[in-house]
N, C-alpha and C positions, 0 to 999 in steps of 0.2 A: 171330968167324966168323959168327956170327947176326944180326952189325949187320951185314955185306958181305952174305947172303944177305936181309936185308928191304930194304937199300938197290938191290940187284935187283930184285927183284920192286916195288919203288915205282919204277924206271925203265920197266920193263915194263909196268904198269899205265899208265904215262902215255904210253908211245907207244902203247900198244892205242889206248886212248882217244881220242886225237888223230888215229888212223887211222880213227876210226867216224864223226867227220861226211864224211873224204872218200871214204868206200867207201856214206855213206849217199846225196851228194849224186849217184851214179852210178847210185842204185836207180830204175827207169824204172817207174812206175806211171799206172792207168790209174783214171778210172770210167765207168760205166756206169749210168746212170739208166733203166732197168727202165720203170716206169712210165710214161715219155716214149715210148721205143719202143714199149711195146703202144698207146701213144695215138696216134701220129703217123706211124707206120710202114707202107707200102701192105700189107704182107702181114693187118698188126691190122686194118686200116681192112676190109680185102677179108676176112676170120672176122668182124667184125661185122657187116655187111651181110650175108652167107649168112646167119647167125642171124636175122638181125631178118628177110629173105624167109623161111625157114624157119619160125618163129612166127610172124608178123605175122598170119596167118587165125585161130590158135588166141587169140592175147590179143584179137583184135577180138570172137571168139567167147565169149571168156567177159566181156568189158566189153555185149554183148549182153545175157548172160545176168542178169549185174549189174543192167542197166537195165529187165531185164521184173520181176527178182524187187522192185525197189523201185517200180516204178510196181503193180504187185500186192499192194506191203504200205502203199504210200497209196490206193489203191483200197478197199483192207478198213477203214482209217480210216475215210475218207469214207463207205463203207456202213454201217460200225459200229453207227449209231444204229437204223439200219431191219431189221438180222437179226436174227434167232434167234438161242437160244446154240447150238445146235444146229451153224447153217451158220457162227458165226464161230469155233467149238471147230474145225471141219472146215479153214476156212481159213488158219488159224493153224499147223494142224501140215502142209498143204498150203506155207507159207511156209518152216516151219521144215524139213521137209528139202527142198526147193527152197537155200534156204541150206546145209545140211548138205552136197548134193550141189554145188554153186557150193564152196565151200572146198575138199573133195576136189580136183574140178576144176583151180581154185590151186593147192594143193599138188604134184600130179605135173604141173602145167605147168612149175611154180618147179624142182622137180627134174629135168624132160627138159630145158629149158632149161640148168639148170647145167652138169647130165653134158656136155651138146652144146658149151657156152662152151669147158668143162674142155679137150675134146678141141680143139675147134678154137685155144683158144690153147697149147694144149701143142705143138703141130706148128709154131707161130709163135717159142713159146721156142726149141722144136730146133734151127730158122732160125737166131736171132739169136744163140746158142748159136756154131751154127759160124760165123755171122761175125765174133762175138768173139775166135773163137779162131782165124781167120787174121788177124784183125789183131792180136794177142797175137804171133803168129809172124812176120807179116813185120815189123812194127815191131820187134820184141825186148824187149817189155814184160818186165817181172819179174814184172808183179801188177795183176792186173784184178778190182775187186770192183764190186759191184753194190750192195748194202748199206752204205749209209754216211748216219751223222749231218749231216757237212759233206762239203764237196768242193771245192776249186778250181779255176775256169774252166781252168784250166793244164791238170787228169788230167782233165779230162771229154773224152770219147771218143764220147759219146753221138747227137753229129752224125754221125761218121764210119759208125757202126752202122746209123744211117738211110738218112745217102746208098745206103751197098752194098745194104741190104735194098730201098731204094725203085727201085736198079738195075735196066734190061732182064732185063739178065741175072740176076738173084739171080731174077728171076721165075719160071721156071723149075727152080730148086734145091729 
């Protein structure tokens, strides 16, 4: 009786099996290269340029500022020999928080900048988000990943995601 019940379960075992490459050859999967779309897609292209108009006075303003602090700290060289200790103690710590103030400066630009990237490509994911996932639904994909090692020119999806977002009408949305 135990030899008829494992010589079952070893038939069943082997049709299972034999039914998984053709219910795998059915599974419709997609990819999505992430990275391509935020590069090449009008909605990324149009949040980088906002940004860059949006900063562009502030980083011109501090590469200014760059540019006086070191023409002021080759200035103090060049005087070096001819001061006091007096005026080059004075001009020194006149340098250094010049600089102090200049890295501040950097720092909450780097930070308003990011917050600002953050938000303006979060609204670009949201986008590409639902375009993925009408084409998910009207295709009838199984499985759309974005994250992957390798990929297949076959699952890549990632033109179709740009055409709709670079569309009139996705403009809009």
């Amino acid at each position: 009786m135990k030899t008829t019940a494992l010589h079952w379960l070893a038939a069943f075992t082997l049709i299972s099996t034999a039914a998984v490459p053709a219910a795998a050859q059915e599974l419709k999967i997609g990819y999505v290269n992430s990275e391509r779309v935020m590069r090449e897609s009008n909605p990324a292209k149009a949040a980088q340029a906002k940004l860059q108009t949006e900063f562009s006075k502030r980083e011109k303003e501090l590469e200014d500022s760059a540019n006086r602090l070191k023409a002021a700290a080759d200035k103090l060289q060049k005087d070096d020999p001819t001061l006091s200790e007096a005026e080059k103690g004075r001009r020194n710590r006149d340098l250094v928080e010049q600089d102090r103030d200049l890295q501040r400066k950097r720092r909450e630009f780097q930070e308003d900048l990011n917050q600002r990237r953050n938000e303006e490509l979060a609204g670009v994911v949201e986008r590409a988000n639902r375009v993925i996932r009408q084409i998910f639904e009207t295709e009838k994909f199984d499985l759309v990943v974005q994250e992957v090692i390798f990929a297949s020119a076959r699952v890549d999806i990632t033109e179709k995601v740009i055409k709709v977002l670079n569309a009139p009408a996705a403009a809009g949305k």
